[in-house]
N, C-alpha and C positions, 0 to 999 in steps of 0.2 A: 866425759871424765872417766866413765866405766871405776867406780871406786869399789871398795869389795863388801859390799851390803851383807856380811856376816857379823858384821861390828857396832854394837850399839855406844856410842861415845860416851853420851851424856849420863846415861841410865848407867853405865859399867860406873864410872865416876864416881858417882854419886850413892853408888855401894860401894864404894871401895871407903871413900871420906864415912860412911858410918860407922863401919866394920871397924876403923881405929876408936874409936867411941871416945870423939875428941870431947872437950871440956867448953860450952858454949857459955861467953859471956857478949852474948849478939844477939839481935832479933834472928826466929820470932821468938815470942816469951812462953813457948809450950819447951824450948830448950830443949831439942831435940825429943820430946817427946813426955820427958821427964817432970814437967807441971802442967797436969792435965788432969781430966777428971775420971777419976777408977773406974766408975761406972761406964765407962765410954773405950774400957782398953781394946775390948773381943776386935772390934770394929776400927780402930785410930793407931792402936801401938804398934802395925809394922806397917805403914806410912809415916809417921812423923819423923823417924828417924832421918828420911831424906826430904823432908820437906825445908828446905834448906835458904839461904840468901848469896849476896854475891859474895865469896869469900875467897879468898887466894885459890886458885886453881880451879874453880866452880863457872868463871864465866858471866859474862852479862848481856843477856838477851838484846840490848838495847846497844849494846857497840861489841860485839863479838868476836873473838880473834884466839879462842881454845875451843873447848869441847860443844858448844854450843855450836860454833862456827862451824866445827867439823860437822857435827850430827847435822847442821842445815842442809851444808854439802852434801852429804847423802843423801838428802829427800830429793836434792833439787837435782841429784843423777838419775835417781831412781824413776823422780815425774818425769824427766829429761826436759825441766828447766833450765833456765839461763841465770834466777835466783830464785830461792825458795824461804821463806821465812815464817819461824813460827808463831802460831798465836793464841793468847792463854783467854780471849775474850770471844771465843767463839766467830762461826765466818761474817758475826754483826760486824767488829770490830774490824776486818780486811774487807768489807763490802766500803763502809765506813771510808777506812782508808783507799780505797783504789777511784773514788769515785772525788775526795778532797783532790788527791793526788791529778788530778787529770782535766779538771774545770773551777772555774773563779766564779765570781760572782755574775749573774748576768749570761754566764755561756749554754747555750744551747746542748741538753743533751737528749738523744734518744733514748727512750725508757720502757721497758717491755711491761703493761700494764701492772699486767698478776706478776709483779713481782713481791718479793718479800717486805715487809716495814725496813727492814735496816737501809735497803737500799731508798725508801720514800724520806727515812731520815736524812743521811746524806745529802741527799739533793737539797731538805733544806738547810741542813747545815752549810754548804756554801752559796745557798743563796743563787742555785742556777735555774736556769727556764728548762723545766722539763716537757717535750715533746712523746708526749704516750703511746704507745702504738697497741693495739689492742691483739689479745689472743684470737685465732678461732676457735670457733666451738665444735668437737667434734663430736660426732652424734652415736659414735663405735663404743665410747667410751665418758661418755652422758658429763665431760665437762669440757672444760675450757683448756685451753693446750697451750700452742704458742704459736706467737703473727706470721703470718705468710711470708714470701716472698716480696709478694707484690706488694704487701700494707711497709716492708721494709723498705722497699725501692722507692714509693709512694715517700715515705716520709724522708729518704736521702735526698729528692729531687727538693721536696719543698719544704727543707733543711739542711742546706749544701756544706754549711759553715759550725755542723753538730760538731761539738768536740770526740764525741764519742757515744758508740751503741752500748748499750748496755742490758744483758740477756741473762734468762735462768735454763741451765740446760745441766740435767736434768727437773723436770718437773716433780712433784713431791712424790706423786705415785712410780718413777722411775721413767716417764717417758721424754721419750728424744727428739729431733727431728733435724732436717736438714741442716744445721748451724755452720757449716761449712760452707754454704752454700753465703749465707748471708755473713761469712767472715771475710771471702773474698770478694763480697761486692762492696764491702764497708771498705776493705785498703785499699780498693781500687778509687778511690776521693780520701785517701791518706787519714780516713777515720780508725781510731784502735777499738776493740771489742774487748768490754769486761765481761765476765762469766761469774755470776754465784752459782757454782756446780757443787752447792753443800752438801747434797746425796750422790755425788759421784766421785769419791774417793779411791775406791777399787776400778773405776774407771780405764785406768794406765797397767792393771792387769793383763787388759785385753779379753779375746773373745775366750765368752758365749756374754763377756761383758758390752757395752758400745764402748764406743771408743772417749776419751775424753776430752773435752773441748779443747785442753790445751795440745796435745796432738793434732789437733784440727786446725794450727792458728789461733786461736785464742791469746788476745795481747798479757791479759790478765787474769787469772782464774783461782779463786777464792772455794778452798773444801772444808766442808767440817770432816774432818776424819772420826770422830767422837759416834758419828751418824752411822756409816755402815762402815765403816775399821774398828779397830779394838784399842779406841784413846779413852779420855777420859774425856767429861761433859766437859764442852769449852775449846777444851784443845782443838785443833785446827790449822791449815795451810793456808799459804798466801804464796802465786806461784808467777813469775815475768818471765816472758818468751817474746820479748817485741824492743824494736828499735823506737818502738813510736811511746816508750815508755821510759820514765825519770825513775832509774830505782830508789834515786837517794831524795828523790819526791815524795816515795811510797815510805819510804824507811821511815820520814821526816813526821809523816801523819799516825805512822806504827807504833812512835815511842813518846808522842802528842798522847794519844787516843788509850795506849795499856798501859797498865800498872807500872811504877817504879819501882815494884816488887814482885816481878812476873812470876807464879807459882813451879817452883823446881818438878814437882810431883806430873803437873801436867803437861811440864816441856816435855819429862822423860816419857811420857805417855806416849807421845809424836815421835820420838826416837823409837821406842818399840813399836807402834804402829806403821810405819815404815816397814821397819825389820821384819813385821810380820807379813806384809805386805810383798817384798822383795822377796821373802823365801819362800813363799806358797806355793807347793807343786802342782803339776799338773793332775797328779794322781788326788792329791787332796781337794782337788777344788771337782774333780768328778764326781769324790763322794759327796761334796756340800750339795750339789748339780740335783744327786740322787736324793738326798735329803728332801730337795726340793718339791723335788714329783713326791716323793712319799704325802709329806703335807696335804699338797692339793688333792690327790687322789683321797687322805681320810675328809678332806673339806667338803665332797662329794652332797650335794645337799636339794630339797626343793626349794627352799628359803632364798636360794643366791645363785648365781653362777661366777666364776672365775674370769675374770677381764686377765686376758694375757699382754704381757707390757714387755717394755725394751730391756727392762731388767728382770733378771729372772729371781733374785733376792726380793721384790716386791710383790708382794700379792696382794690382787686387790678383787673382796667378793662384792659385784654387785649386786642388792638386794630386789627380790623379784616379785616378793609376794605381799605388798604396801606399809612391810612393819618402815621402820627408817633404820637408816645406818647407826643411829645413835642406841636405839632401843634392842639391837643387832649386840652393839659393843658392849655393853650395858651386862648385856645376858652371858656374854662368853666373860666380863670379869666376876659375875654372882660364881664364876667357877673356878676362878683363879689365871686366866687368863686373861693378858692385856693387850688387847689391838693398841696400834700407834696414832690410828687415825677417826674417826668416824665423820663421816658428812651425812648430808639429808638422805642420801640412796646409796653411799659406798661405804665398808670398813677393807682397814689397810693393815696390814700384816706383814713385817718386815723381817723374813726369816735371819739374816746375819751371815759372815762368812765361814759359819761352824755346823757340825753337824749334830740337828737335835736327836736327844734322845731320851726324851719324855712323851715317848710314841701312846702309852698306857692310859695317863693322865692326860693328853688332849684325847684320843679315842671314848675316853669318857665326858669327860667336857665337852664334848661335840653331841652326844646323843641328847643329855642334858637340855644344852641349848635348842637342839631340833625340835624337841619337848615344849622348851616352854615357847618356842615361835607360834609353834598350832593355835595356844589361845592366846595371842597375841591382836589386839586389834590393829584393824589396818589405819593409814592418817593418808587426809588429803596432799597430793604429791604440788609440787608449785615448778612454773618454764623456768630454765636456767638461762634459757639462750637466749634473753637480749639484755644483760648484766651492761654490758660493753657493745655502745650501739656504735659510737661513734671507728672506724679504721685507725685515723690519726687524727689528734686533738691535743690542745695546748691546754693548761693550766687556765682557767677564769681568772684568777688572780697568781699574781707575783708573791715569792714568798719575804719580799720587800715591804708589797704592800699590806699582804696579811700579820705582820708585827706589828703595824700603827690600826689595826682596826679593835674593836671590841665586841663583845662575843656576848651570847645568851644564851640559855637553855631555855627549847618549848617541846609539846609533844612529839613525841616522832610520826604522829599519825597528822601534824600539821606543817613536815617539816619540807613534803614535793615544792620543788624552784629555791629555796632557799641555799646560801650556800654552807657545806659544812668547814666547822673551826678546830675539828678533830679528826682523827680516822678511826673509822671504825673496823675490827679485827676480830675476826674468829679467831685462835688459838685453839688447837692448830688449825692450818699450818702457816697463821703468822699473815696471811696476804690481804691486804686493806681490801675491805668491799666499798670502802669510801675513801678519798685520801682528802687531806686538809686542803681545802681551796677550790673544791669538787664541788658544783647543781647537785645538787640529790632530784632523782628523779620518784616515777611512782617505783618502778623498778625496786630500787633500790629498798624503800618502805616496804611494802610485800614481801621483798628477800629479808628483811632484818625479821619485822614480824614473823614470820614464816619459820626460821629458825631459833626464834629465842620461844615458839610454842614445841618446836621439836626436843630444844632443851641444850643448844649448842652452847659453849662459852665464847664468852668476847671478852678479849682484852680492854673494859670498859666497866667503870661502874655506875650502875646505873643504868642501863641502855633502854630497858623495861620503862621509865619513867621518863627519859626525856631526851635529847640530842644538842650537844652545843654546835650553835651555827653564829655566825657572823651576821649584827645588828643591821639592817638597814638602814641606809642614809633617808632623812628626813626630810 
């Protein structure tokens, strides 16, 4: 399309309809801004004014054909899709939709284990047979990554009839790997490849970036731009590059699945993140480059080394001297600093596409922290690497039949062979260490215990006290 990516559609719009300071007798009931609570102006009164509904000229997200429609078309030039659509639910709700979109009940999909929850929802929201393919473990970088070649070939031969693969690339710490590779072995048996690429939005910028999956083939590829673009939380891409895809499949579960009042503030989010996106120079993004190294080099520490990853926005220190990544993160927020990440041995640090300049106040916050690592006691470290014993494995049970079964809570330290009726999730970064319909092995009890003494969060309450699993038959 080659459009002219100086032009923010929606966002111009939608200053423009303020700036007449028309007279609202419409939802929402803050009335453009005007009944709201005082106490709350410093922070709310120059957003409300465009926080807007569908109104003559404004557009509707949900059947599009003005400024919405336009501002899409720009994203999906920009990605160098073939459609591009926005979304106010985060990349849940296009993980969501790409995966209804694409299999029925009963159809076999391929599923890259460590994937995220939205994507283990999906699958059971339609009610399909998921075939899991397990990551490797890489030992460079002391976790779990993503399936081989062979584990993918392995499970095309003996799943001929998968509706489709389904993949995370990039992985949360920014790493990549061959997915090209396994794009064209999937349509070579007329399988499409979905992609949650939620941390790879800048992706389509290019190098010193990798490349983006949907450059690579990719049928389908779902970004949070909110993550490492400059949108607002939620906001989000949903992007088709494939013949082997129904767009008006996809749209169908788009406007199922989000609001009937999709937030104006966070479409135009997408419209300028884009725009910010498309005009990045090459000159600007050497500085961000250099910002980079600046970081790592004050990061400089005996406590951690630096794991160098595919993205250079992601930094990840792993911890060297037995504190844990949690007791790590812990200490750089007593200083006002907030890592994005912490695991049992890594914290994650995700610089942005801007250049910092609060060189002072980390330089300090860092000595601090060095400080207080010394009397830090050390904790017993636990193996990561047989989480995922199995290459390729099928569900225990159908998510058919786990709606007729009934469930109980018992200790988690009696719960080895049983199967689980929940999943259970660290937060972050969201990726089940159990999925509903899962053996729990000892593994797995070790890894849970293991981390709720280091002090992790689970998307779970209660986790400390007990595990819902499914009743055995009598």
């Amino acid at each position: 399309m080659n459009l002219e990516q100086k032009s923010i559609p929606l966002y111009e719009k939608l200053r423009e309809f303020s700036q007449r300071k028309p007279l609202s007798f419409h939802v929402p009931g803050h009335k453009n801004g005007l009944v709201f609570p005082d106490v709350t102006n410093d922070y709310f009164k120059s957003i409300l004014p465009i926080d807007l509904t569908e109104l003559s000229g404004l557009d509707d997200l949900h059947a599009p054909d003005g400024v919405i429609k336009e501002a899409e078309q720009l994203a999906a030039d920009f990605f160098r899709a073939n459609h591009s659509y926005f979304l106010v639910g985060g990349s849940t709700v296009g993980n969501l939709a790409m995966i209804l979109a694409t299999c029925s009940e009963g159809d076999e999909l391929i599923v890259q284990r460590n994937s995220h929850k939205s994507i283990m929802n999906g699958l059971e929201l339609c009610d399909a047979m998921p075939i899991y393919v397990s990551p490797e473990y890489d030992e460079m970088v002391n976790r779990y990554t993503a399936p081989s070649m062979q584990t993918i070939e392995q499970a095309i031969k003996s799943h001929p009839n998968a509706k489709a693969i389904v993949l995370t690339y990039p992985d949360y710490f920014g790493s990549t790997y061959a997915i090209k590779e396994i794009i064209n072995k999937a349509h070579q048996h007329n399988i499409p490849v979905l992609v949650d690429e939620a941390h790879g939005v800048h992706f389509s910028l290019g190098a010193p970036f990798p490349t983006s999956a949907l450059d690579l083939g990719a049928d389908i590829v779902v970004q949070s731009a909110h993550k490492m673009g400059p949108a607002m939380t939620m906001a989000s891409f949903l992007h088709i590059n494939s013949s082997l895809i129904n767009p008006e499949a996809v749209e169908h579960y788009l406007q199922m699945l989000q609001s009937s009042s999709p937030s104006y503030p966070l479409m135009a989010s997408l419209d300028l993140a884009r725009y910010f996106l498309a005009n990045l120079t090459v000159g600007e993004i050497d500085l961000i480059l250099e910002s980079v190294s600046t970081m790592k080099e004050l990061f400089d520490s005996p406590h951690w080394k630096i794991i160098e990853g595919n993205d250079p926005l992601k930094i990840t220190l792993q911890i060297i001297n037995g504190q844990t990544g949690f007791d790590v993160a812990k200490s750089f927020e007593s200083q006002g600093i907030y890592p994005e990440l912490a695991t049992t041995d890594q914290v994650l640090f995700i610089h942005g596409l801007g250049q910092i300049k609060q060189w002072d106040q980390i330089n300090k916050a860092l000595k601090t922290v060095n400080e207080q690592l010394i009397y830090m006691g050390n904790h017993a470290t636990i193996d990561t690497s047989m989480l995922f014993s199995n290459p390729v494995e099928r569900s225990v049970l159908t998510f058919k039949e786990i709606k007729k079964l009934r469930t109980e809570y018992i200790p988690l330290a009696n719960a080895t062979g049983r199967i689980a009726a929940e999943a259970i999730i660290p937060y972050p970064p969201g990726i089940p260490m159990l999925i509903k319909g899962e053996e729990i092995n000892t593994n797995h009890v070790k890894m849970i215990q293991h981390l709720l003494k280091q002090g992790a969060n689970f998307q779970h309450r209660n986790i400390d006290k007990g595990i819902q699993v499914f009743q055995e038959k009598e």
